[in-house]
Every structure is written in C-alpha cells, then in structure tokens.
C-alpha positions as CSV (number, residue, x, y, z in Angstrom):
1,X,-40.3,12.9,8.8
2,X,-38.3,10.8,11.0
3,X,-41.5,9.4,12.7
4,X,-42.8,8.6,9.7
5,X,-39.6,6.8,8.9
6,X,-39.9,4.7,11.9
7,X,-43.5,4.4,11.7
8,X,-43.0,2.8,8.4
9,X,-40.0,0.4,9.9
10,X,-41.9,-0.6,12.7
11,X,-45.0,-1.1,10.6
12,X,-43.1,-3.5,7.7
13,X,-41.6,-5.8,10.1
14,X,-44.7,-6.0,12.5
15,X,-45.8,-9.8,13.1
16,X,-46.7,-11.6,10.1
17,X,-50.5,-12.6,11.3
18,X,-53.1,-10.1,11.9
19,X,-54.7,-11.0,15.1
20,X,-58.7,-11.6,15.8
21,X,-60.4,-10.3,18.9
22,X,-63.0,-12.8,19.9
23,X,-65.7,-10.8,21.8
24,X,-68.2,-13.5,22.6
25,X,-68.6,-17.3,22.2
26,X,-71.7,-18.9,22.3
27,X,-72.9,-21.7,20.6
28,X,-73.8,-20.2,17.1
29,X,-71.9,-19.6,14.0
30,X,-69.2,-16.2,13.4
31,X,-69.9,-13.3,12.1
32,X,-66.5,-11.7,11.1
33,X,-66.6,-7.6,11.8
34,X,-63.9,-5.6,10.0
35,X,-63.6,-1.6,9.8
36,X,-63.5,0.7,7.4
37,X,-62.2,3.9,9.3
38,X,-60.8,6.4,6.6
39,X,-60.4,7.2,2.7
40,X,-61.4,4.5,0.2
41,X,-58.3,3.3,-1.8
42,X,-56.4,0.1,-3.0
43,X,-55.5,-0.9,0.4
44,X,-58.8,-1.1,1.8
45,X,-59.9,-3.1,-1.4
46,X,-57.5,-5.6,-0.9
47,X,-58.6,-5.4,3.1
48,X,-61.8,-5.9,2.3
49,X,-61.5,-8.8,-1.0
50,X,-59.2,-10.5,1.2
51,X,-61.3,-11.0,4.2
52,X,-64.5,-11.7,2.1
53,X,-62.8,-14.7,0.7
54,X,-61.6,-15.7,4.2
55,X,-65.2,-15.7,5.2
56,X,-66.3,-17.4,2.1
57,X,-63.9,-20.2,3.1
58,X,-64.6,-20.2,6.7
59,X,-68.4,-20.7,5.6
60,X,-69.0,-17.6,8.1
61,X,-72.9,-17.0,8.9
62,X,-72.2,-13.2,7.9
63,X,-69.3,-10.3,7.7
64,X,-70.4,-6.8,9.0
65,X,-68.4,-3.8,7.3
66,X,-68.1,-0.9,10.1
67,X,-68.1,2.0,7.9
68,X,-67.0,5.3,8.3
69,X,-65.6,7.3,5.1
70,X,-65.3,10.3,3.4
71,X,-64.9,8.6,0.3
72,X,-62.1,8.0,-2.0
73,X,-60.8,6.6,-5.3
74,X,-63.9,5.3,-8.1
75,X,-61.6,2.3,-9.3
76,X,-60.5,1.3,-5.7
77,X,-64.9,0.9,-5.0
78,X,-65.7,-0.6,-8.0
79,X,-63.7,-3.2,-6.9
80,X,-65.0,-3.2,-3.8
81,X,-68.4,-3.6,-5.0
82,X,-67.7,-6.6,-7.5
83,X,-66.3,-8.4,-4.3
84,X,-69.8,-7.6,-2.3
85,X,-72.4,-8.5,-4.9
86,X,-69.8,-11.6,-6.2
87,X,-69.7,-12.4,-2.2
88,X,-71.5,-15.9,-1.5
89,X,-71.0,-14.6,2.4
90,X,-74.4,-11.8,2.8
91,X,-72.6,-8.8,3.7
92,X,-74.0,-6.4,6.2
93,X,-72.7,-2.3,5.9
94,X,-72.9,-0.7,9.5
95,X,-72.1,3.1,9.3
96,X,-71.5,4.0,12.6
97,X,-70.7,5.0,15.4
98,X,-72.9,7.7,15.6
99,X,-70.9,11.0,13.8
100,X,-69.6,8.5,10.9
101,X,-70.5,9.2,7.8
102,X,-70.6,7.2,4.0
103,X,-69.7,10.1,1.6
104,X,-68.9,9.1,-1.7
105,X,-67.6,5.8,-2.2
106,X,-69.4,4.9,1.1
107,X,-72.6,5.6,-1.3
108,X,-71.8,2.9,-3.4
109,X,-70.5,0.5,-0.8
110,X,-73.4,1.1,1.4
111,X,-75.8,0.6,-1.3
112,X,-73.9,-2.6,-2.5
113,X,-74.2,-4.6,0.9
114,X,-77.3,-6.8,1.3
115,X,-78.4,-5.2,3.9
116,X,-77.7,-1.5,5.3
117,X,-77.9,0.1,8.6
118,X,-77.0,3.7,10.1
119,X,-76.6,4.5,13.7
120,X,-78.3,7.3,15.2
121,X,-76.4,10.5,13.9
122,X,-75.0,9.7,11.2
123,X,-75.3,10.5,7.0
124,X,-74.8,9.2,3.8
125,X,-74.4,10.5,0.5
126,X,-72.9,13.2,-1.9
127,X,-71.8,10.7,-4.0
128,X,-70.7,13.4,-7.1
129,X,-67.7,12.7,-8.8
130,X,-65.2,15.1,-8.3
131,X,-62.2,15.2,-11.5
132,X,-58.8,14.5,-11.0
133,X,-56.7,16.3,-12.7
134,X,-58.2,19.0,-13.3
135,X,-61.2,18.5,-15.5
136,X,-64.1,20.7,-14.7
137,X,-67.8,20.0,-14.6
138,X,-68.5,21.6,-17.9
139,X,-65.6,19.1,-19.8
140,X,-66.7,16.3,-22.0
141,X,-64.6,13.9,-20.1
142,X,-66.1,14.7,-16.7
143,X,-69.8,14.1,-18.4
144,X,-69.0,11.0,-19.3
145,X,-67.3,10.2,-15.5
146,X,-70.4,10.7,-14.4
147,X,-72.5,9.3,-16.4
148,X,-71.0,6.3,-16.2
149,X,-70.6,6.5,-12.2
150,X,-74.7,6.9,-12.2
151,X,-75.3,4.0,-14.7
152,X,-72.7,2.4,-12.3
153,X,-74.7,3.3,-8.7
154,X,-78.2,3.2,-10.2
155,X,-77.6,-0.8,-11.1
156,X,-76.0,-1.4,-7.3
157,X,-79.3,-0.1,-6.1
158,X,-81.6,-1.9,-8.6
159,X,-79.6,-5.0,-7.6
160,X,-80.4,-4.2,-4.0
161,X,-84.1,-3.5,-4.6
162,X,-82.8,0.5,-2.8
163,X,-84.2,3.6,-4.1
164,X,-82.8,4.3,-7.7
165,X,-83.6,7.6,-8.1
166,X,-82.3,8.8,-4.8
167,X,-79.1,6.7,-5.7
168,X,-78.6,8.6,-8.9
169,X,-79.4,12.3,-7.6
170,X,-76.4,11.6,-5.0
171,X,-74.1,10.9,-7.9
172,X,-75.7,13.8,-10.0
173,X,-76.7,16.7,-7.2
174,X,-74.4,15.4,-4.1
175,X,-77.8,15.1,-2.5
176,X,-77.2,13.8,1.5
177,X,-79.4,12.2,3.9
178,X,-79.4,11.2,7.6
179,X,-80.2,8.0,9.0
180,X,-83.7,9.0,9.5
181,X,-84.0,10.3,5.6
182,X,-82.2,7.2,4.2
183,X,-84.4,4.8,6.3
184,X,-87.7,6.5,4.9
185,X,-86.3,6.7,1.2
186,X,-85.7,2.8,0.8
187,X,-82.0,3.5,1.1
188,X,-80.9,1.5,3.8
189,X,-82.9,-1.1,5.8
190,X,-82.2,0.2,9.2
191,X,-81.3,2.3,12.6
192,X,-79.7,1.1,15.3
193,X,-77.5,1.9,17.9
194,X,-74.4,-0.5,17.1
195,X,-73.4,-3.9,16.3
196,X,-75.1,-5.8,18.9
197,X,-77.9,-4.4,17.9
198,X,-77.3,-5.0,14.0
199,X,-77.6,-8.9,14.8
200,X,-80.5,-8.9,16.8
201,X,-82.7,-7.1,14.0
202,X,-81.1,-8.9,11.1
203,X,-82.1,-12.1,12.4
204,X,-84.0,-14.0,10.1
205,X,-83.7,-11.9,7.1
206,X,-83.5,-13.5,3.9
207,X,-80.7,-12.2,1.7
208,X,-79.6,-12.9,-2.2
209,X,-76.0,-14.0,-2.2
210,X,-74.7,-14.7,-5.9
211,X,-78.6,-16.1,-6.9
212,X,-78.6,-18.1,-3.5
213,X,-81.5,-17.3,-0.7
214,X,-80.1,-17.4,2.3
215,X,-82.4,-17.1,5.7
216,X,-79.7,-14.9,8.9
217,X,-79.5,-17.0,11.7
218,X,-77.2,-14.2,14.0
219,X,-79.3,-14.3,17.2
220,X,-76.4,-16.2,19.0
221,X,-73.6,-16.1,17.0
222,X,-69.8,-15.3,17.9
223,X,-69.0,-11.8,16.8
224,X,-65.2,-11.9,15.9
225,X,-63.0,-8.7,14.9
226,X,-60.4,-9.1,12.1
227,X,-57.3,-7.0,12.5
228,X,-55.1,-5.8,9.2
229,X,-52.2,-8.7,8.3
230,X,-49.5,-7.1,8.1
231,X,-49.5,-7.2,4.2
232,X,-52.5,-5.1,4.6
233,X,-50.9,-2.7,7.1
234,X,-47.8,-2.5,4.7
235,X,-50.3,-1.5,1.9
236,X,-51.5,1.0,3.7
237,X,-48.0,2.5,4.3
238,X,-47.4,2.1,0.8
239,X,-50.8,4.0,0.0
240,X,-50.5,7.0,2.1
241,X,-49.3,9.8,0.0
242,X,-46.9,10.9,2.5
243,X,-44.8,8.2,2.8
244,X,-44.8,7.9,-1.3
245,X,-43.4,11.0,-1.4
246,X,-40.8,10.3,1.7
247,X,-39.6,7.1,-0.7
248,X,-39.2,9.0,-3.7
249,X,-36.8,11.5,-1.7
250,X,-34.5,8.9,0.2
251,X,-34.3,7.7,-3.5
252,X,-33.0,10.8,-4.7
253,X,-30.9,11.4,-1.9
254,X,-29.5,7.9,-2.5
255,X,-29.0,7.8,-5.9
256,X,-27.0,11.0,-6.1
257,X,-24.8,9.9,-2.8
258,X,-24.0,7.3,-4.6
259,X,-23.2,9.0,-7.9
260,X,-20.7,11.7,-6.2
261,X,-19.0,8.6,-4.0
262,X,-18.6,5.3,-6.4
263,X,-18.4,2.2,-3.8
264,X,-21.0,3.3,-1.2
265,X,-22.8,1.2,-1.4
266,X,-25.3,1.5,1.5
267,X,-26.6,5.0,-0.1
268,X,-27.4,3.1,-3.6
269,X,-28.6,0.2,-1.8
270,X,-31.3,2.4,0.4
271,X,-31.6,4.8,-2.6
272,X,-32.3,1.4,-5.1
273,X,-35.0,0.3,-2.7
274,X,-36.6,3.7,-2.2
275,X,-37.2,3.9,-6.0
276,X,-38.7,1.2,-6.1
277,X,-41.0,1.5,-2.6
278,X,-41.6,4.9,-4.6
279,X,-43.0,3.7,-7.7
280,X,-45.2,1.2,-5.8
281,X,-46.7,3.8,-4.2
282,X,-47.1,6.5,-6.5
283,X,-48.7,4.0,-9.3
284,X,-51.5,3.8,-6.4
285,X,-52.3,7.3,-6.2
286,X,-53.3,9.6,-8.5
287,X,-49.6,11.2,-9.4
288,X,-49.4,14.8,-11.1
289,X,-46.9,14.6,-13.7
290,X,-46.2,18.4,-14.0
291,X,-45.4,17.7,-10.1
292,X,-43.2,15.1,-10.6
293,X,-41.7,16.9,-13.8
294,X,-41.3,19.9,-11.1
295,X,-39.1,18.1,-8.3
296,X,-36.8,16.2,-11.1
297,X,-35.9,19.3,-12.6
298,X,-35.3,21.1,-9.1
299,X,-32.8,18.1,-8.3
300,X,-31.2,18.8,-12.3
301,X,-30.9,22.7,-11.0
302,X,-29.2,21.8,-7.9
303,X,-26.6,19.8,-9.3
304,X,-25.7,22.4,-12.2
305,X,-25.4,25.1,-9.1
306,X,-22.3,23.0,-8.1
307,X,-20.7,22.8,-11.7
308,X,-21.9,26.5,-12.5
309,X,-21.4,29.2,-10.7
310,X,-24.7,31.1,-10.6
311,X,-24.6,32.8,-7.6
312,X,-27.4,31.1,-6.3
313,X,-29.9,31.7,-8.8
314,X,-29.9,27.9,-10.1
315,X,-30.7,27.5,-5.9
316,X,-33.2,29.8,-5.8
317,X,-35.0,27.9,-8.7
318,X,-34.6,24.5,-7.2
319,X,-35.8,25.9,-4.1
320,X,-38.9,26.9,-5.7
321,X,-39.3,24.4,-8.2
322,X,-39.4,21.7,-5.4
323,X,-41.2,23.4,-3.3
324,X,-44.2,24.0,-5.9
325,X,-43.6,20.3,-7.5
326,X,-44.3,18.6,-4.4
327,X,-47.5,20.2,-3.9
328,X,-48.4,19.7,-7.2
329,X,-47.6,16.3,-6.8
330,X,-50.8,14.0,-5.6
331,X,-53.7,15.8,-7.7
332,X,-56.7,14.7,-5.2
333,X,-59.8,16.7,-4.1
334,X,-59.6,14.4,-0.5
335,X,-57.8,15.5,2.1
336,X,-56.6,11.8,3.2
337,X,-54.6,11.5,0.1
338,X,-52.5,14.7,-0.3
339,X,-49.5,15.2,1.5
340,X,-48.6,17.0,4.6
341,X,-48.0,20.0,4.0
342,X,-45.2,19.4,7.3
343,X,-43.6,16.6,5.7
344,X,-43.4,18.6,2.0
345,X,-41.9,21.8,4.3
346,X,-39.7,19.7,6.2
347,X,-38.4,17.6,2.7
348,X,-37.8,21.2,0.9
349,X,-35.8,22.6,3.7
350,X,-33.9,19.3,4.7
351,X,-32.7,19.5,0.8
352,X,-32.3,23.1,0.6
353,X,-30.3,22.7,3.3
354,X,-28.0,19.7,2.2
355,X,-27.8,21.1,-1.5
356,X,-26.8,24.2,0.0
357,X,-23.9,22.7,1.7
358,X,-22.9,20.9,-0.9
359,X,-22.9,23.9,-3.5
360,X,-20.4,25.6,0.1
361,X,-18.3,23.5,-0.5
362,X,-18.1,23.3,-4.2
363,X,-17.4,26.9,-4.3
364,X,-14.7,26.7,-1.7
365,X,-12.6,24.1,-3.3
366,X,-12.9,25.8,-6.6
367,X,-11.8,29.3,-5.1
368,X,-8.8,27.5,-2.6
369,X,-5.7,28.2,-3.8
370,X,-3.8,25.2,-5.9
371,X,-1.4,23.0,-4.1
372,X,-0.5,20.7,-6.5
373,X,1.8,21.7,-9.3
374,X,4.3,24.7,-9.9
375,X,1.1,27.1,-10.1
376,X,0.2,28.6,-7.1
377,X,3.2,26.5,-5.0
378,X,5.1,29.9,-3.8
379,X,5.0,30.1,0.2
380,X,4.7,26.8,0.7
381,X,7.2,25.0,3.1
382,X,9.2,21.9,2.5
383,X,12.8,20.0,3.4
384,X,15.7,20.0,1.2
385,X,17.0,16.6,0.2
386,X,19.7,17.3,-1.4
387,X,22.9,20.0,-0.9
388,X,21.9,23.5,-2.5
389,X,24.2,26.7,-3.3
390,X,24.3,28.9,-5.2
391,X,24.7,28.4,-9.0
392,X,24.1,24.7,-7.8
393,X,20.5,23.3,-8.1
394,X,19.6,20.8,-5.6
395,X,16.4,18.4,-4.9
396,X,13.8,19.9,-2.1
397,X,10.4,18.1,-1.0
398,X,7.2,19.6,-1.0
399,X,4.0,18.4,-0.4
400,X,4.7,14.8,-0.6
401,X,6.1,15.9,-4.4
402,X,10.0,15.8,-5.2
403,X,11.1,19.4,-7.5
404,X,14.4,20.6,-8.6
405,X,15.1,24.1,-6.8
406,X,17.9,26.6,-6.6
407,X,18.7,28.8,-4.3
408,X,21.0,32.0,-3.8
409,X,22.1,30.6,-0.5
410,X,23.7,27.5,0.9
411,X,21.4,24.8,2.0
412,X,22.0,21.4,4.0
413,X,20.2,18.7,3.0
414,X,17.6,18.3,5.8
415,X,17.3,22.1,6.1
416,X,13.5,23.4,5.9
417,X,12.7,25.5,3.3
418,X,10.3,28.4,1.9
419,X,9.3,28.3,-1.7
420,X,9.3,31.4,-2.8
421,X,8.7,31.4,-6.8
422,X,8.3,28.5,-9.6
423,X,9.7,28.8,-13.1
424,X,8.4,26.2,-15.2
425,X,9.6,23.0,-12.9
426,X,12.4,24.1,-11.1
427,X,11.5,26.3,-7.5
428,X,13.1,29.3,-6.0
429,X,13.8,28.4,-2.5
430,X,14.9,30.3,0.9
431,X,15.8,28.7,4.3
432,X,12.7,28.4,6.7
433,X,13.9,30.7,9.3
C-alpha cells in the first residue's frame, strides 16, 4: 500500500508536459502513434479525445492507435468511437505486437478506425456485453444492453463498409477471430508485422474522414510517439480501482483522527482531500453500493466497540463487514478494474489493527482506577501544607488538588503523606513512612 502511495505522489507531481519520441525525420508529414496497452475506461478516452484533437490541429497526415485490450467500460468506448468517426485526422487501429488482442471494446474501436490491421498472432473479438451489477443474461435489462450494443457495433461497421454480420455475432455469441479469419471476413483491412510496416501498405489509401476523401501519403513521413501528459497519467491513478479505494480509506482514517483530536489539523486536511480524490475516482468506476454500505457500517461498528463494551463482538463484525464490503466494492467482470485483493488484505488488517488498539486503550482507561476526586483517592501519596493533629484538621496536597484532611497523628507542614480513606471531602491521612 505504501508503494502505491508513493506511486501516486510521484505520479501527480511528475513534469507537466508529456514528452514525444521522435523516431525518424524525413522529409514528409507526422503521423502521431499513441498506445493503448490495458483496460478501456475514462482515462484512455480522454487519452485518446485529447490527442485526436492535437492531431486535428497539428493537421497531422495520420494517427495510429497501437492496440492491445481486453476490453472495458461500454460508455468509456462509445466515446471513444464518436471521437474516431467525428475525427477529420483518418485514424489507423494497429493491434499488435503479435500476442495483443482487441477483446471487447477493442471490437468496436477496431472496427471504428478507417482502416484496421492485425499483426501476425494476434485476435479480435468476443465483444458480448457482460452486466454489471449483477444482471444476468435472461433479465430484461441485459436484453436491451445488448441490443442496443449490436445496433450500436453493427452501424460502426456499416459506416466502415466491415462485415455486419460478423460484427453483430461478436456482440451476440462472443464469436473471436485471428488475424488471418478477420482479414478473410472483411473485418480488418490487413496483416502485418508492425508499424513500419502499417505505413508502407497504407500508402495511397483513400479514407472517409467526417464526408471528406482523403488520399495517405505515409511512405516518408515522420513517425512520432506521444507519451501521457501528466493530466492523463493522474487520470489514470485516479481510475485504477485500487488507488480509489486507498483514497477512500486515508479519508476515513482522517476524518475520524480528526474527530477524536479537534485542532489537528493535518489529519482533516489529508482526510478532506482523500474524500474528495475518493469520490473522483469511484464516480469513474462502476461502485457497489451494498459494498460501500458494508465498509461504512464496519467503521460505525468499530467506533461503538469503544463506547460499548462488547467484548469484541462489535470487532469481530467490523472485521468482517469490511473485509466483505471491500470486495464487494468495484462490481466488474474485468480483472483490470477490481481491486487487489493485497491491497483490500493489507487495508483490513492495517484497520483491524489500529481500531484494535484504539478499543485497548478505551477499555484500559475505563477500567483504571479514578484519580481525580474523593472516589477511589485512598493510597495515594501527597505533602501536607498545613499543621495536622489530632482533633485538628489541616490542608494536605494531592495530585495537584488541595483537600481538607485529618489525621490521628501530628503532622508538619511539609511532611509526606498517605491517604488512607475519603469521607465526603475531607481525607484520612497517615505520615509516608
């Protein structure tokens, strides 16, 4: 966790320009390359919006997608999509290197570029929706999911002039095809090796960008690689469900440090900032609410263990009701967007841990025997301040408080003494011998 921590630090305050890798000059126009290397989510829409419209204004001859993805959120590739058919710049979708796949979203942003190419060993397809939150195949809602996600990757592909049908059956029966099958079924427009090889065979293609013909001159143009900004990078922090879920503890931590010491500060401060990194974050990803009900009502059982003495049952139900609430937490069938199931272990038993100290030490000041006040005073030792005999009461000091006392012996001022009962407000003192 405290990698991820620093990760995250390292990563927010990282140089505000993202840097391009020029990796040959020549005398013909750029072709921007960016990559896609991962799940599909609002991040890599903003990556990807954000450089078309840099190579829209840097009138650009082309920008090549590298694509490798498992797939990922429907919204997050719709928008995706209305950027690629809305782009004036062709786009070209390379899935490679060989081994990459486009599974799901990849379908549809594959099939949205103006022209497609695989490497050798690679696939594409399986496009199915799968529910979120639960809904299975059978419910009315999921029908209608994918209905409209086959009206949605069946116009892509008439758009494209690319095989309908074989569009719709990946959204329908997660049908997949290599390279090889995908070239032969109209799918893609070819296979090559890798990027240097994308240019050469796309050269003098003629492409529809937004109702425009436009004929590829990319024989001798400059390829140039564009790196994440680092409002992109700090998206992507804020998108991986991991550190979501890190936030939304450092704001609970915070908050209630802050609660149990008024004027802090620095706990509410980080705890203030956490919320709110959290919220970001888990407005991006699709959030469980039973989850999230789950881990607020662990932290409402922890801090009732301190005020009630439940002899660890309340614990023991915090314990689990965390545990079980963060796992519930980010309901996603892909593996890139739940969390670590390290980081969730790591959070449960950091908290068990600190709750568990806290409820200690609860328990020990409630059972410690009162100092403060005629109940519980007897054995204590103070200094008389005043001359004592007996029949005579006199003052005596203890603890920092001032009490009348009596005694059945003489006492000096200055002598220490032993308290030895209390009646009402007046003590029953000995000499310390």
């Amino acid at each position: 966790m405290f990698r991820l921590i620093i990760i995250t630090a390292i990563l927010i305050f990282a140089p505000l320009q993202g840097s391009n890798l020029l990796i040959s000059r020549t005398s013909g126009a750029d072709i921007y390359i960016i990559e896609i290397d991962g799940g599909i989510g609002p991040a890599t829409a903003s990556y990807i919006g954000n450089n078309l419209e840099k190579a829209a204004d840097d009138k650009v001859e082309a920008l090549i997608i590298r694509l490798n993805t498992p797939g990922g959120l429907l919204e997050s590739t719709r928008d995706i999509v209305s950027s690629i058919l809305e782009s004036p710049v062709p786009v070209i979708v390379f899935v490679g290197p060989g081994g990459a796949r486009a599974g799901s979203a990849g379908v549809f942003i594959t099939l949205a570029a103006n022209i497609a190419v695989m490497a050798p060993g690679t696939n594409i397809g399986a496009a199915h929706p799968v529910g979120i939150g639960g809904e299975s195949d059978s419910s009315a809602m999921f029908d209608k999911v994918t209905n409209d996600a086959s009206a949605f990757i069946r116009s892509i592909a008439q758009k494209r002039g690319r095989n309908e049908e074989w569009a719709e059956l990946a959204v329908r029966e997660s049908i997949s095809a290599t390279e090889n099958e995908a070239l032969e079924s109209e799918v893609i427009d070819y296979v090559t090796d890798d990027i240097e090889s994308v240019i050469s065979v796309i050269d003098g293609d003629t492409v529809d960008c937004a109702g425009k013909q436009i004929v590829l001159k990319t024989k001798n143009a400059n390829l140039v690689f564009i790196e994440k900004n680092w409002r992109e990078k700090m998206l992507d922090v804020l998108s991986n469900p991991n550190f979501a879920y890190i936030f939304m503890m450092l704001a609970i931590y915070g908050i209630l440090f802050e609660l149990y010491n008024p004027g802090a500060i620095f706990p509410g401060v980080i705890g203030g900032i956490s919320a709110v990194l959290a919220a970001y974050s888990l407005q991006m990803l699709p959030v469980n609410y039973a989850g999230l009900g789950l881990i607020m009502l662990s932290v409402i059982l922890f801090i009732i263990e301190i005020k009630v003495q439940s002899y660890g049952m309340l614990t023991v139900g915090g314990v689990l009701s965390l545990l079980l609430g963060s796992i519930m937490l980010i309901d996603s069938p892909f593996e890139f967007m739940e969390i670590s199931l390290t980081v969730i272990i790591t959070a449960v038993v950091l908290t068990t841990a600190f709750f568990s100290v806290v409820i200690a030490l609860g328990l020990k000041a409630q059972q410690a025997k009162k100092t403060g006040g005629s109940d519980g005073i007897a054995g204590e030792k103070g200094v008389a301040i005043q001359n004592i005999s007996p029949g005579i009461k006199g003052k005596v000091k203890v603890h920092g408080e001032i009490w009348q006392a009596e005694s059945k012996e003489s006492i000096i001022s200055g002598d220490r003494i032993v308290v030895k009962d209390a009646i009402g407000f007046v003590l029953k003192v000995i000499k310390d011998k």
